[in-house]
C-alpha beads as a LAMMPS data file, in Angstrom:
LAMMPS data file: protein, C-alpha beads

109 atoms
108 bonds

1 atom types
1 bond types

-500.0 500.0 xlo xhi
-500.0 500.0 ylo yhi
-500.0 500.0 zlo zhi

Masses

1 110.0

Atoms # bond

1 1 1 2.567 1.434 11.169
2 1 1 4.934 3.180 13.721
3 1 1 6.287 5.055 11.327
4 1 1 5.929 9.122 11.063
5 1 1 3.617 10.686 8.953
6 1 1 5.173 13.588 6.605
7 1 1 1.775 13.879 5.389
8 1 1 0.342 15.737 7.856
9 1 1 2.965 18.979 6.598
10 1 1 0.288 18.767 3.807
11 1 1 -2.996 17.404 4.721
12 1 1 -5.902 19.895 6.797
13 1 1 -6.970 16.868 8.103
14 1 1 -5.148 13.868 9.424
15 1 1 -7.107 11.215 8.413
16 1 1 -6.843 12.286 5.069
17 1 1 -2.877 12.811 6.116
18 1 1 -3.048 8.894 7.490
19 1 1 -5.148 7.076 4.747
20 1 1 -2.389 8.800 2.187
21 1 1 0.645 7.829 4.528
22 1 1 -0.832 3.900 4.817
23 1 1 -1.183 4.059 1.004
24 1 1 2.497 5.430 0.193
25 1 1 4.131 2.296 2.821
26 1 1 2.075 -0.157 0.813
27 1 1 2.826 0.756 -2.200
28 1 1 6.870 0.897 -1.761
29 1 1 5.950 -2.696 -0.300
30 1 1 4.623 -3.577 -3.512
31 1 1 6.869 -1.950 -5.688
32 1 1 10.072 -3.370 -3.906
33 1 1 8.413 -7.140 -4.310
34 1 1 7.296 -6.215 -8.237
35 1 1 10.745 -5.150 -9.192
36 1 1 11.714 -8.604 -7.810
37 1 1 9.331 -10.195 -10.161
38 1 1 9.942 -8.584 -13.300
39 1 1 11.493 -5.592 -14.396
40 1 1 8.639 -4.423 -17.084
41 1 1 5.801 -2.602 -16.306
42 1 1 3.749 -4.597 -18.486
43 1 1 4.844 -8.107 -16.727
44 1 1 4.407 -6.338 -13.558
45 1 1 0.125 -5.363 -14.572
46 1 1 0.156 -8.960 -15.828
47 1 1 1.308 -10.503 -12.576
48 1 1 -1.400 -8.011 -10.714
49 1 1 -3.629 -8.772 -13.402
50 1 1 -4.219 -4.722 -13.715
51 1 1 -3.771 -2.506 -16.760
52 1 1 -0.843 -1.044 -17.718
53 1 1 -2.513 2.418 -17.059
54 1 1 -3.165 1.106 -13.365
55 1 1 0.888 -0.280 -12.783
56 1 1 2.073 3.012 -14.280
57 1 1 -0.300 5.063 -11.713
58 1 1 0.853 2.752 -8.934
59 1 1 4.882 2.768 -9.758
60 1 1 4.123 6.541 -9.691
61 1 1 2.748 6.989 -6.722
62 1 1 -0.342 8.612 -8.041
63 1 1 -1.996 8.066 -4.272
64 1 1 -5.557 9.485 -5.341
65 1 1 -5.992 7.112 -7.841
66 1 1 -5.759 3.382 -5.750
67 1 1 -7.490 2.495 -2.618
68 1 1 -6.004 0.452 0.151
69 1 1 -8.625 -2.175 -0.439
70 1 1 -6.600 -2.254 -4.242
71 1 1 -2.821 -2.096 -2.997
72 1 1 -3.813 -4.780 -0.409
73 1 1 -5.545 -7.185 -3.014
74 1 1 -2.483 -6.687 -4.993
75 1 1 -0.023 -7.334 -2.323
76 1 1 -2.399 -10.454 -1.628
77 1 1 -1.952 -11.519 -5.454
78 1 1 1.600 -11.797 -4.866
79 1 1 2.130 -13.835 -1.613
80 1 1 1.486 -11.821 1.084
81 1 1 -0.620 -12.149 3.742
82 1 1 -2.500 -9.100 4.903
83 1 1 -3.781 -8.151 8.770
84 1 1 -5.649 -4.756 9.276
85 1 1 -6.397 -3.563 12.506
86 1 1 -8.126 0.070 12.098
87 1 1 -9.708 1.930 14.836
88 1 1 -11.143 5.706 16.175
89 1 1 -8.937 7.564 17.824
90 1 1 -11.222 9.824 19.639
91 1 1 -8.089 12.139 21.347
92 1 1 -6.566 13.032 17.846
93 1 1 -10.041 13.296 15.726
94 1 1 -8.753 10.735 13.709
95 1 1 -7.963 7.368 13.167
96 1 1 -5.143 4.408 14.320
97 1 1 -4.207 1.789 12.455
98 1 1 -1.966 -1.485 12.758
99 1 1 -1.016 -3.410 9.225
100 1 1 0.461 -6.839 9.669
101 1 1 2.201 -8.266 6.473
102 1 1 3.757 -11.452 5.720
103 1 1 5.207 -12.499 2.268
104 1 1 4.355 -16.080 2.041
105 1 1 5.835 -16.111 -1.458
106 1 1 9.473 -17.082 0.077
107 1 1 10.502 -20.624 0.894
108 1 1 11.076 -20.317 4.805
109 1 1 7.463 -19.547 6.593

Bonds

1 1 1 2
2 1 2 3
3 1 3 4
4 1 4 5
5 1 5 6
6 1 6 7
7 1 7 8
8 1 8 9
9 1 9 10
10 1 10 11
11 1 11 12
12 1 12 13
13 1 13 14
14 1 14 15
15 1 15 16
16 1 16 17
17 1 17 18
18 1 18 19
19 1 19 20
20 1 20 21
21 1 21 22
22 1 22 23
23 1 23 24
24 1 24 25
25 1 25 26
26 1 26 27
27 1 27 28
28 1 28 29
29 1 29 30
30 1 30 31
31 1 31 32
32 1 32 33
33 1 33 34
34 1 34 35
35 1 35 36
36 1 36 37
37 1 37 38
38 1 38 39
39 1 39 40
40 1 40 41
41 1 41 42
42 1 42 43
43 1 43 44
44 1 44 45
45 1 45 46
46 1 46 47
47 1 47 48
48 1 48 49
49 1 49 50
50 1 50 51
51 1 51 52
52 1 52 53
53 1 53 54
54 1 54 55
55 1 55 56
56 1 56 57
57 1 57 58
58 1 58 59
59 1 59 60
60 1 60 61
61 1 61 62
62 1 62 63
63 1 63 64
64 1 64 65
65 1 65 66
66 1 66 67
67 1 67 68
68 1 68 69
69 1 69 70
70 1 70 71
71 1 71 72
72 1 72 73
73 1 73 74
74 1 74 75
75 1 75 76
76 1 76 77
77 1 77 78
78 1 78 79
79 1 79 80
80 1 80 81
81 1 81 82
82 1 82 83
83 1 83 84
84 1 84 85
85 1 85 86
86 1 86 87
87 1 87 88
88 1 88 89
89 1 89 90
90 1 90 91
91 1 91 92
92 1 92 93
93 1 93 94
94 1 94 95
95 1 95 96
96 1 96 97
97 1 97 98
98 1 98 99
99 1 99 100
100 1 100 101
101 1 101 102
102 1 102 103
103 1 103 104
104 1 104 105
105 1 105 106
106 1 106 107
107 1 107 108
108 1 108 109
């Protein structure tokens, strides 16, 4: 993830700022595929096989309440394929990461 981080305008720390800014990118990456899927909240949770409480939280954004490990077994549930690469970063008193994703749920691999 290459991206910047407007998380760390908010967060004291910056792995707090990075874990949150990793969660937000996989969750639009979820969402985006979902809405694809179905249009209903409730067909979305049944496709995740998550409560309704749990797709509302995620379609919200709610960041506190999901882990990575979560969004990424979701994103796994619906076709994609998921590489994580995280490291120290010793200079920046944080961490680096690298998150490879492939949606094998299309036709052409």
């Amino acid at each position: 993830m290459q991206t910047k981080n407007p998380f760390l305008m908010i967060c004291d720390k910056k792995v707090d700022a990075e874990i949150m800014h990793i969660k937000s990118v996989l969750i639009i990456l979820l969402m985006k595929k979902l809405n694809t899927m179905a249009s209903k909240r409730k067909d979305m949770a049944s496709i995740l096989g998550c409560s309704e409480s749990e797709m509302s939280k995620l379609a919200n954004g709610y960041l506190s309440c999901v882990t990575i490990e979560k969004i990424i077994k979701h994103l796994s549930t619906i076709g994609f394929s998921v590489d994580c690469n995280f490291s120290r970063d010793a200079d920046s008193a944080g961490f680096t990461s690298f998150i490879g994703l492939h949606d094998f749920s299309t036709k052409s691999h």
